[in-house]
N, C-alpha and C positions, 0 to 999 in steps of 0.2 A: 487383900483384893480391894480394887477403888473401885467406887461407881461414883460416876458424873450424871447428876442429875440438874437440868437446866430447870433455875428457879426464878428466871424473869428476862423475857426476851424483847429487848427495844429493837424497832424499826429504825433505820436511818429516816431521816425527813426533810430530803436535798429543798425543797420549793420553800419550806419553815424557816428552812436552815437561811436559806437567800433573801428572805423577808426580813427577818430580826438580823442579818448580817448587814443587808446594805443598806438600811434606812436607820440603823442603830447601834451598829458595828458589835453587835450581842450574836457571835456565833457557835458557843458553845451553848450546850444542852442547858445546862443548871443557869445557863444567863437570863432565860425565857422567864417569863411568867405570865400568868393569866390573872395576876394581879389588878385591881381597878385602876386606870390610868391618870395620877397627880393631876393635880390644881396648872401646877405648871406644864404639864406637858400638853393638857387640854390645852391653853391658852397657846402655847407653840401651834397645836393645829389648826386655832381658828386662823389665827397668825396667815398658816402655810392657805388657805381655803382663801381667806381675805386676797390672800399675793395671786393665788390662781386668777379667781374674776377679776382682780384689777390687768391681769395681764392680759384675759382673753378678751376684757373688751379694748387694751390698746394692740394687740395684735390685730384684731379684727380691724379697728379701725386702719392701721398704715397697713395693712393689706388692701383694704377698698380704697385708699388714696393713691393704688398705682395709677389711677387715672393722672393726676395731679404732679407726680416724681420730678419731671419736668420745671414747673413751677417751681418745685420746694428747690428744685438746684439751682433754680435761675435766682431765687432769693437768697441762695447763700450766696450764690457769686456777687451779687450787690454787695454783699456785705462784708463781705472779706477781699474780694478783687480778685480772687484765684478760681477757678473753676473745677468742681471735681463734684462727682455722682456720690451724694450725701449719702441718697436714699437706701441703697445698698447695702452697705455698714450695718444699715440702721435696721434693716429688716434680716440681716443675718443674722443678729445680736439680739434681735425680740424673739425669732423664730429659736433660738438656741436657750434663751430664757425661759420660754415657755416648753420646750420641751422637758429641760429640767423640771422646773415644778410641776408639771402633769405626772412626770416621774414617779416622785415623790407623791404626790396626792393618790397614785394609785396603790401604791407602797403603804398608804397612810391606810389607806379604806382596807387594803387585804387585812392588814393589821386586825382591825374591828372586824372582818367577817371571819376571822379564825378565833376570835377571845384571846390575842393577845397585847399585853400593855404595851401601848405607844410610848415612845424614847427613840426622840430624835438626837440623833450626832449633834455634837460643840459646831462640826464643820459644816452638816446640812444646813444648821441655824443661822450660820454666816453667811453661808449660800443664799436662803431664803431673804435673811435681811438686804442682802447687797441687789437682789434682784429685786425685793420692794423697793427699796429707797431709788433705785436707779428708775425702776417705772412712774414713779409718783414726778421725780424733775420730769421724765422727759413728759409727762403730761401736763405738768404746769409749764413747759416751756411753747408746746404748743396751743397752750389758752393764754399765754402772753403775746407771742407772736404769731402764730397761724389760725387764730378761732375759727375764722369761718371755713376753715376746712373740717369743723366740727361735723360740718351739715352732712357730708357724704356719707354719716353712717343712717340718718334718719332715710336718706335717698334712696342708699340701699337696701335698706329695711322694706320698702315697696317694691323693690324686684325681689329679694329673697326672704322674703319673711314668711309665707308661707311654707319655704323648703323646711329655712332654719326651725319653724314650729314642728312639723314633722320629724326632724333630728333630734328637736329635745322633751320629746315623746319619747323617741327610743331610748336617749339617757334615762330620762326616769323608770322609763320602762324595767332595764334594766337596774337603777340602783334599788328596786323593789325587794329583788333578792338580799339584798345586804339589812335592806328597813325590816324584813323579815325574819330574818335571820336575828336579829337583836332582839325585836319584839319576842322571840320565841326562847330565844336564852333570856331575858330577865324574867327576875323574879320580883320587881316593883312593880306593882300595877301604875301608881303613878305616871315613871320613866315610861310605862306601857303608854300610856295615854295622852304625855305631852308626844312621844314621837309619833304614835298613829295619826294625831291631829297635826302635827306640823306639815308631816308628811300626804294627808289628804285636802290640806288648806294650796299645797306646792303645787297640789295634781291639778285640784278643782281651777286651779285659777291656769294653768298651762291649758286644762282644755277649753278656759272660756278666751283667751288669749286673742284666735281668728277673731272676736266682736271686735277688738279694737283695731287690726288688720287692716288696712287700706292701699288699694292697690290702684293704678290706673290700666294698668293690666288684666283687672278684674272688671270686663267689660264684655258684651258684644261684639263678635265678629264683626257683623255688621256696620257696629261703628267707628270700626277704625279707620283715623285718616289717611291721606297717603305717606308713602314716604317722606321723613325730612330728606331736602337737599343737603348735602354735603359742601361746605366751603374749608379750603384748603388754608389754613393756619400757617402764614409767611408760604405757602405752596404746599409741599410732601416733606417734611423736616425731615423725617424716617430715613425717608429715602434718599435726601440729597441733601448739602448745606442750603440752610435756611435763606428766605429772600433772593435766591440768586433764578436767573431765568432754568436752569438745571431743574431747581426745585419745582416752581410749577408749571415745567412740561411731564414731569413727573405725576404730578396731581392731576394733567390733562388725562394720563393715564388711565389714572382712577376713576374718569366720570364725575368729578368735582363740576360743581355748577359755577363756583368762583371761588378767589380769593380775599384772604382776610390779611393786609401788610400796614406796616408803620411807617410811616414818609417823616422825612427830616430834611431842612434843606442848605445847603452846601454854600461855602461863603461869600460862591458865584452866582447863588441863586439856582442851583439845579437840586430840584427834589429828588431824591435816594431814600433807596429802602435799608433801615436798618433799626432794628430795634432795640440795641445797648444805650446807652449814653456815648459810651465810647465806642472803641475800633478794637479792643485787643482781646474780645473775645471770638469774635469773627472772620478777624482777618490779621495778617502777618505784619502788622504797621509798629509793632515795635522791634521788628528786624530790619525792616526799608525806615520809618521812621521813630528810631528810638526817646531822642531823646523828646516827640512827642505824644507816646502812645497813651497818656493818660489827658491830653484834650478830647473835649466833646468834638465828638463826628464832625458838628455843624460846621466847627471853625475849619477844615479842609476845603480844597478849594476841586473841583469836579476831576481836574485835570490827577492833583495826586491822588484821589481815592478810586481813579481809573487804575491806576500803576499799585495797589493794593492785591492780594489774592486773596479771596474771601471762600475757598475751599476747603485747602490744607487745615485748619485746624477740625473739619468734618471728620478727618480720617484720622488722626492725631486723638482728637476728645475724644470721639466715638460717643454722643451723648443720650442717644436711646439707644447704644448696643446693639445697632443695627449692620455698619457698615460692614462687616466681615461677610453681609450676604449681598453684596451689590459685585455684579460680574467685574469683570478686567476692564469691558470697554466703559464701564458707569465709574471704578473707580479714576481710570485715566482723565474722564470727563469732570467728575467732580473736583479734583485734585487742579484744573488749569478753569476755575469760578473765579471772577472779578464783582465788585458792588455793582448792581443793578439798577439802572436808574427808573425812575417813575414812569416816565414817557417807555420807555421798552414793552415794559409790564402791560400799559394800556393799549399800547398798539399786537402786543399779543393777545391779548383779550379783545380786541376787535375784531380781530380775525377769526378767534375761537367762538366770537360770540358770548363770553362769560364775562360775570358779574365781578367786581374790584368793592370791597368796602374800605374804605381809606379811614385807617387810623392818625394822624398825624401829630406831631411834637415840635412845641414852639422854638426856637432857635434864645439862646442866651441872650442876655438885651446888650449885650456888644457884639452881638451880629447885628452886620449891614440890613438883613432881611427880618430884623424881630419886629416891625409893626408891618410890615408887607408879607408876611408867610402867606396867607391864604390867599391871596392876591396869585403870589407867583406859581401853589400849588394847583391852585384852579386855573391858570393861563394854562398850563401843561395839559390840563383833563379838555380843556378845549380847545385845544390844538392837537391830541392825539387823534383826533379821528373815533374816539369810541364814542357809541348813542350814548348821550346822557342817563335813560334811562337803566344801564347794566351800573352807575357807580351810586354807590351809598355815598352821603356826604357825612361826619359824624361832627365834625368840629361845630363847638355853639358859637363860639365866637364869628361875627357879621355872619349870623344866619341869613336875614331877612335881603341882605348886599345879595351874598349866592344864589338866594333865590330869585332875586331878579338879574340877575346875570344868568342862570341856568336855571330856569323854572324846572327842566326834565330829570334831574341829579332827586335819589332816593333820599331825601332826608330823615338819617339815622341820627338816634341818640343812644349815647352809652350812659344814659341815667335815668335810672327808673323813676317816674311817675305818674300822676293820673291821669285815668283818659283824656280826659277835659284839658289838662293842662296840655298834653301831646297835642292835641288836635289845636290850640290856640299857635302854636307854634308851628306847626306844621309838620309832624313828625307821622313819617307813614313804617318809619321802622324802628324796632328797638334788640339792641344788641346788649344783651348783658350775661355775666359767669351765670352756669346752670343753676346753682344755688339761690338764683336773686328771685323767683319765678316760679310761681307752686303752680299744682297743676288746674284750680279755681281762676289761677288768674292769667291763667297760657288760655283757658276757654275764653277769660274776657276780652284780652285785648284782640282775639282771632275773630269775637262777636264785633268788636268795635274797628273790623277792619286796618289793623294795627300788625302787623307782621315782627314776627319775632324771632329774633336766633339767638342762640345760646353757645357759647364756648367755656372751654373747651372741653370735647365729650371725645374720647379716646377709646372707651370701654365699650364693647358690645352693650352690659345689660346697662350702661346707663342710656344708651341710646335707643334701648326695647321700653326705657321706662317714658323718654323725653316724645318716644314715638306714640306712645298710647296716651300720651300726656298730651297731643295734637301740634305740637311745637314743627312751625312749619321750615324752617330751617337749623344747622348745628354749624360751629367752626370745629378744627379736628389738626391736630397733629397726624392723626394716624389715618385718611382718608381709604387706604391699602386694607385695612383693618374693619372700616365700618362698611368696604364692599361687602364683605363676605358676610353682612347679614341683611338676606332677602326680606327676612320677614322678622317682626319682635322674640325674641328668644322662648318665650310664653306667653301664653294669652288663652285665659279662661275665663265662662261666663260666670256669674255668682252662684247660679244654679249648681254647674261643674264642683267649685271650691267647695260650694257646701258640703255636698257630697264628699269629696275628700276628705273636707275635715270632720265631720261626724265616723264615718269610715275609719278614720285614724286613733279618734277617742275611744269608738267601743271595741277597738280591736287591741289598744293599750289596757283600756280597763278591765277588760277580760284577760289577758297575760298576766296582768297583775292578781285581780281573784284568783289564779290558777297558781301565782308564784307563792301565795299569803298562806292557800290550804296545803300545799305542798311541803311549805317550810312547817307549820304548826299543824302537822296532820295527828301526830300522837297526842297534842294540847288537845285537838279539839274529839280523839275518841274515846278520852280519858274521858273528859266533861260530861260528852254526852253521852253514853254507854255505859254499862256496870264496870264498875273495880273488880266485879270481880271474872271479869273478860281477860285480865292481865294477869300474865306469869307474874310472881311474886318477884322470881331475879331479874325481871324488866326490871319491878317496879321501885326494888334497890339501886340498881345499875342506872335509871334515870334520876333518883332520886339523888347518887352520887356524882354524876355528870353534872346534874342543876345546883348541885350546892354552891355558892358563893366559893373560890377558891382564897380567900379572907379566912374563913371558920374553919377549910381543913386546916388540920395538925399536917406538918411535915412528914412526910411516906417515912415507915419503919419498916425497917425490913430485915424478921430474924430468920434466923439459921439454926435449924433445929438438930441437934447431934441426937441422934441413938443408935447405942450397940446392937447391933443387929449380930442376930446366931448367923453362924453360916458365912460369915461379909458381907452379907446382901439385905440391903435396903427397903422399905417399902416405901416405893411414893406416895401410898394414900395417908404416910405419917408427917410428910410435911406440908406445913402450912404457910401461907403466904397471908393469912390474917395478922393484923396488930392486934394490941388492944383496942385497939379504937373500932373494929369490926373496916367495914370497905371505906375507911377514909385512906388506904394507904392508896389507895388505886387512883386516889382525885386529881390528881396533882402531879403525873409523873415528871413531868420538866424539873424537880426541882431535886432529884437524885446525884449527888456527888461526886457518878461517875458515869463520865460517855464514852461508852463503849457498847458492843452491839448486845453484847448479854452479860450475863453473872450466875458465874457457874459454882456447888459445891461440892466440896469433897469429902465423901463418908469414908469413912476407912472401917 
């Protein structure tokens, strides 16, 4: 007679099994260990942690430079002469980056909150490398070439940095259980002591974090100003091809107060708006005129840049992925745009009653018109018929000529400096990128009667931030966009935030005490309470659990034969002790067979 008596039953461990499979290709049972994790494999995961935050602060940042996308394209078309939407690419391939190594980083931590040894893949590591090295150029390329696109993350940081404080509450919050969790498996007080103190040095300083906080959002109801006006950026780009009258009847749409365009002037003398150097990003001139599509604008004479269509390539580029939402009759419209000359513009704007800030660009000094431009640009503004007082003038060159020729023209400068020196010159406006202008000094020159706009602001919160910042006017690509915010997207008083944030700390720090006694609850009623409160086979069965899996001996596991009278068995004759007493039990990963049990056969 047989008796089958089961002498050790393993669970399957699908979630273990896919931890040590996919971050270490260790899928078999006996591949695991709970062994202390190498010199090397440490320094892999600083490695992989390092690649994480270098990623999440360049993702973050080209995510808040969607404001900007525009720009970075318009600078690579400078510089290559082709036109194509950079930005794209570029945030498909960070956004894909980073999700890999978040991946991985979660992979890495389960690792630790189970006790077992990290062993990363030949190929994760290649992974990890190729997405460090790729982060670090494209970050040195943009502190070569883009820096001051650096500022939009500190910008951003005052519209959301009170959220972001609040989110990385809940991180901590949560990696509590993991800090706990380790605290309570070692057995070095030391390892105890540098982690509790790293770990309450990481807390202490996130919840003092709001002190450094600033926000112009963190104000007074009361004192918020009015709305900035909106000015339309070459008209509604979004909406229509850029400069053409399409575009800002478009913006008229929107309740734009004016427009912000570029005057250039033609080898006849007739000022046109266009803001390339050339014609062949705007309009069809190297299909009507090939073999001069790479002369500057200026050298066309009024007559051929009539005979140009300056739509088709709206529909063609698509360059804010807008046009696919513009009906039949706006496409038909767009699609039959020719260059628009200056006098149109102004005489539309007479009638509308809105404001023209005139950027202008000097013609090559072999144009007929390179020391007469301003002469012939301002014969036009005063012959359109518009009040002087709706056109910003920006150009410095014979300021003081234009002002006595049109005392009534807004004299704008696109260069920042001191009051004193503005006011000697006579500057009653200053137009400059959002970046140039903190919010100390939008208070000053609004004390010093000094009007100010900023471009270009695309974003809702940067415009919730420029609006609590008193900034009495913005330029805008997207004028469609900043209708639809009536009011700044937040705004609360200090009193309000305080509240929050104190709110947010004792409600983290209390989830935390709650997660510390939870994980070390048998620590701490061992400590404090008698020994001898405790079953003895706890205090084996902890004592074998807490050993170091270093000092267990390798599970043995004998097989006990006895003849039995009868054929029959007694199980209380076998045993599943070694010699070593319950070190067989410390260690089961490391059994040289996976399979679900281990059965024997007495006979």
């Amino acid at each position: 007679m047989v008796k089958h008596q089961p002498l050790q039953v393993y669970e399957r461990q699908l979630c273990l099994s896919c931890l040590t499979g996919i971050y270490g290709c260790r899928w078999k049972r006996y591949q695991r260990s709970h062994d202390d994790t190498t010199k090397w494999e440490r320094m892999w995961f600083l490695i992989l942690s390092c690649t994480f935050f270098l990623l999440l602060v360049w993702f973050y940042f080209w995510w808040e430079a969607h404001n900007d996308y525009n720009e970075f394209n318009w600078f690579l078309y400078n510089r290559s002469g082709d036109w194509s939407d950079g930005s794209v690419p570029i945030l498909a391939a960070t956004a894909a980056g980073f999700m890999y190594i978040v991946f991985l980083m979660v992979l890495a931590l389960c690792h630790v909150a189970v006790g077992q040894q990290l062993n990363l893949h030949w190929l994760h590591k290649i992974g990890v490398t190729a997405v460090l090295v790729t982060t670090v150029i494209a970050v040195m390329s943009v502190e070569q070439l883009w820096r001051e696109e650096w500022d939009i993350v500190l910008i951003s940081l005052q519209a959301k940095g009170p959220f972001l404080h609040i989110g990385a509450l809940a991180v901590m919050t949560v990696l509590a259980w993991l800090v706990a969790g380790q605290f309570a498996r070692s057995e070095k007080t030391g390892f105890q002591a540098v982690l509790l103190l790293v770990y309450a040095c990481a807390l202490l300083a996130l919840y003092l974090v709001p002190l450094a906080i600033t926000s112009p959002c963190l104000m007074e109801r009361s004192s918020l100003s009015p709305r900035p006006e909106v000015i339309g950026r070459r008209g509604a780009p979004m909406l229509a091809p850029e400069n053409t009258l399409m575009s800002f009847r478009k913006a008229l749409q929107q309740k734009v107060r004016g427009w912000e365009v570029d005057v250039t002037i033609s080898l006849d003398g007739v000022p046109f708006l266009m803001r390339d150097r050339t014609l062949r990003r705007t309009t069809n001139v190297e299909w009507v005129f090939p073999e001069r599509q790479f002369e500057d604008a200026a050298m066309f004479n009024w007559t051929d840049l009539k005979a140009l269509n300056a739509g088709q390539w709206f529909l063609k580029d698509d360059p804010f992925w807008t046009a696919h939402q513009l009906s039949q009759k706006d496409l038909a419209q767009a699609d039959n745009q020719s260059v628009c000359s200056l006098r149109e513009l102004l005489q539309l704007a007479a009638r509308n009653n809105r404001s023209v800030l005139l950027t202008l660009r000097r013609p090559p000094e072999e144009h007929p018109f390179h020391d007469g431009w301003i002469n012939a640009t301002l014969d036009t503004v005063l012959q359109s018929g518009i009040q002087q007082e709706l056109v910003m003038w920006t150009p410095h060159t014979d300021r003081q000529l234009v002002r006595r020729m049109a005392p009534g023209l807004q004299q704008t400068s696109a260069v920042k400096a001191s009051v004193e020196a503005l006011r000697q010159e006579g500057i009653v406006k200053l137009s400059l990128r959002y970046n140039q202008a903190s919010p100390r000094e939008i208070r000053a020159f609004s004390a010093s009667n000094i009007s100010l706009n900023l471009f270009t602001v695309n974003e809702p919160w940067l415009f919730s931030v420029l609006w609590c910042s008193g900034v009495p006017s913005v330029s805008s690509d997207a004028p469609h966009i900043l209708k639809k915010v009536p009011y700044p997207i937040w705004l609360m008083t200090p009193d309000e935030y305080c509240l929050v944030w104190i709110t947010s700390d004792l409600v983290s720090f209390s989830l935390i005490i709650g997660i510390f006694v939870l994980q070390n609850y048998h620590m701490i009623r061992w400590r404090l309470g008698s020994i001898r409160s405790y079953n003895p086979e706890q205090i084996m069965l902890s004592a074998a659990v807490r050993r170091s899996s270093r000092d267990v001996n390798i599970m043995k596991e004998k097989l006990i034969f006895s003849e039995i009278n009868n054929g029959v068995g007694s199980a209380e004759e076998l045993s599943l002790c070694g010699d070593h007493g319950y070190d067989g039990y410390a260690n089961e990963a490391i059994t040289p067979f996976d399979q679900p049990s281990l059965k024997m056969h007495v006979h």
